[in-house]
DODREN-922919 format. One record per atom (N, C-alpha, C): residue in three letters; residue number from 1; x, y, z. Coordinates in steps of 0.2 Angstrom, whole numbers, plus 2048, in hexadecimal, padded with zeros to 3 digits. Layout:
ala NUM X Y Z
...
END
This chain:
unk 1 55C 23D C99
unk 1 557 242 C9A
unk 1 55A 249 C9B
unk 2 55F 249 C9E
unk 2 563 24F C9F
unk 2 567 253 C9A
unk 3 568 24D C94
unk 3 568 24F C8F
unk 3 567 253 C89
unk 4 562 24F C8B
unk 4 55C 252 C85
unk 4 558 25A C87
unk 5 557 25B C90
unk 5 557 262 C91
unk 5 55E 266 C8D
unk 6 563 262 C8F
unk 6 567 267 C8F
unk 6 56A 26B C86
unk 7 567 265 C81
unk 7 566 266 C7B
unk 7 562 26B C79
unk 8 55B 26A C7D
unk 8 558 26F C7C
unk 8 558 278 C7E
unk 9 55B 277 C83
unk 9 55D 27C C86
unk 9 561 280 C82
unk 10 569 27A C7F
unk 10 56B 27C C7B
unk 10 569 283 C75
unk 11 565 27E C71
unk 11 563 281 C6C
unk 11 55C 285 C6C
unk 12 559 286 C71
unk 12 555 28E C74
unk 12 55C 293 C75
unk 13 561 291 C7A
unk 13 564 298 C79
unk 13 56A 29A C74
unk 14 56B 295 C6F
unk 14 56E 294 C68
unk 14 56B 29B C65
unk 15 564 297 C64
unk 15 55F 29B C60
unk 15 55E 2A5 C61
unk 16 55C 2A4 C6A
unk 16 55B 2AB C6C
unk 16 564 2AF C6B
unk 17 568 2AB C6C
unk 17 56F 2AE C6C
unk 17 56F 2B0 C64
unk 18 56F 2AD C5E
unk 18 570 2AD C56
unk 18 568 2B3 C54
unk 19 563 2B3 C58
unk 19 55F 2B9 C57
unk 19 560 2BE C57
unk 20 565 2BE C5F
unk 20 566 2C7 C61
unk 20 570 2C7 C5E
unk 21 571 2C2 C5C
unk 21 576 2C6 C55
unk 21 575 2C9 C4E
unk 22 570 2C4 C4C
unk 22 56F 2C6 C47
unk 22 56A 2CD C4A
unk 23 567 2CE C4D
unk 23 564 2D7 C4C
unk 23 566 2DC C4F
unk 24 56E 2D9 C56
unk 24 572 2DF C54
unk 24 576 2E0 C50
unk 25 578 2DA C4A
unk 25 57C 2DC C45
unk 25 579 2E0 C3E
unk 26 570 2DD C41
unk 26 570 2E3 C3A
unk 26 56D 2EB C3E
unk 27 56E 2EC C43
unk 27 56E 2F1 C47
unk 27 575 2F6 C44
unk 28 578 2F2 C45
unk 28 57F 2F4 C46
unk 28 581 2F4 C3D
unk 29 580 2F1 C3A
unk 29 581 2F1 C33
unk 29 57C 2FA C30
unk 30 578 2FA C30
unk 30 573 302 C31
unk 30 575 304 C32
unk 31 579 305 C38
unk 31 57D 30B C3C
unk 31 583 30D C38
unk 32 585 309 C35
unk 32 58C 309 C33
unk 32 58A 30A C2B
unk 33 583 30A C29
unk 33 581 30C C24
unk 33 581 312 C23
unk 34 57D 316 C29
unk 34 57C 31D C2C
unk 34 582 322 C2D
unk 35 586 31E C31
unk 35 58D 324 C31
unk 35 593 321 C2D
unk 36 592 31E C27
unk 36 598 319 C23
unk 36 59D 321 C22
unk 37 59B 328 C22
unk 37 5A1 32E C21
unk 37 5A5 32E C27
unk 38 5A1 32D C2C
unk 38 5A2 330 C31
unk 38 5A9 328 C34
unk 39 5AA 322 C31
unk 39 5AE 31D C34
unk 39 5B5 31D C31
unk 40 5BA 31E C36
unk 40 5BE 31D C32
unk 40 5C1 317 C31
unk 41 5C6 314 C2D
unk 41 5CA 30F C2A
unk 41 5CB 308 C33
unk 42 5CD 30D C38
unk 42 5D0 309 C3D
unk 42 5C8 306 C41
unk 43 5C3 30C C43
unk 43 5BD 307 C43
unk 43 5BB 302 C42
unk 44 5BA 305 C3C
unk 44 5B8 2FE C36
unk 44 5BB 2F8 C37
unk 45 5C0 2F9 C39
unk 45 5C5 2F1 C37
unk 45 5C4 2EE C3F
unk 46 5C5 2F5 C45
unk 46 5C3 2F0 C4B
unk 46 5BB 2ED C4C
unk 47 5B6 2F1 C49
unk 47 5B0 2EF C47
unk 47 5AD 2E7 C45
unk 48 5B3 2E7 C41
unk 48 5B1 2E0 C3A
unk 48 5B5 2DA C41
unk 49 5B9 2DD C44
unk 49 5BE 2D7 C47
unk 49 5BA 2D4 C4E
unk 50 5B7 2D8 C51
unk 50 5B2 2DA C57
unk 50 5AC 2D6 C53
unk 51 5A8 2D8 C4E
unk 51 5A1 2D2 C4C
unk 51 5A4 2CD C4A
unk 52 5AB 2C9 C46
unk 52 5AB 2C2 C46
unk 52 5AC 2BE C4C
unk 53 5AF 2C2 C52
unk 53 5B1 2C1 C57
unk 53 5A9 2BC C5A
unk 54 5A4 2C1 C5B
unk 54 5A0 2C1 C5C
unk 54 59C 2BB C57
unk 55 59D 2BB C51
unk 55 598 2B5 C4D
unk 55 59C 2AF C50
unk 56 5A4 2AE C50
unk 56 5A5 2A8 C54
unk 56 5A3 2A4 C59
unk 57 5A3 2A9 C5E
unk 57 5A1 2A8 C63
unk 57 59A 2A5 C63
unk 58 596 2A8 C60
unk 58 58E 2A6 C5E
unk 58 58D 29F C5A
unk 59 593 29F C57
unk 59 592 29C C52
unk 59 592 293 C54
unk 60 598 294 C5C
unk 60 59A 28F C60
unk 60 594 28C C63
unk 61 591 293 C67
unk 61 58B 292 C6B
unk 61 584 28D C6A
unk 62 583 291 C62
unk 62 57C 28C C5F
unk 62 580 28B C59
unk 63 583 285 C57
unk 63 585 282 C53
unk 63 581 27D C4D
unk 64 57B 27B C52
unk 64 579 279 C51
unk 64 572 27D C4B
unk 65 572 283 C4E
unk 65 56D 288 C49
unk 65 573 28B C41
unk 66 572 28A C3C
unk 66 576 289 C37
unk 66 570 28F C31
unk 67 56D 292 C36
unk 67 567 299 C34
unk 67 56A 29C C32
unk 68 56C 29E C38
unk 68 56F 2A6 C38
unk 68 576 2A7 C36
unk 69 57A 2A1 C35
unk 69 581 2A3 C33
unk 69 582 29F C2B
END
């Protein structure tokens, strides 16, 4: 029994977790659409290192959701 809560549990916060990446990434993608003059090279690169960082992470959490990634 405890299992199958915890399956489910899982894969609610999988889901709300891989939601609120994918709409701050496309937040963040906008953004970086909006001031692409204004970024320089060094940015950029710790920007891109910072959101795989972040998909991994995500990626581990709901595994199971194969959506959003």
């Amino acid at each position: 029994m405890m299992i199958i809560v915890g399956s489910i549990i899982g894969v609610i916060t999988g889901l709300i977790g891989g939601i609120i990446v994918v709409v701050l990434y496309n937040l963040v993608a906008k953004w970086v659409d909006d001031n692409e003059m204004k970024i320089n090279t060094h940015n950029f690169f710790s920007f891109f290192f910072v959101k795989n960082t972040y998909f991994l992470r995500y990626r581990r959490m709901g595994s199971s959701l194969k959506i959003f990634f």
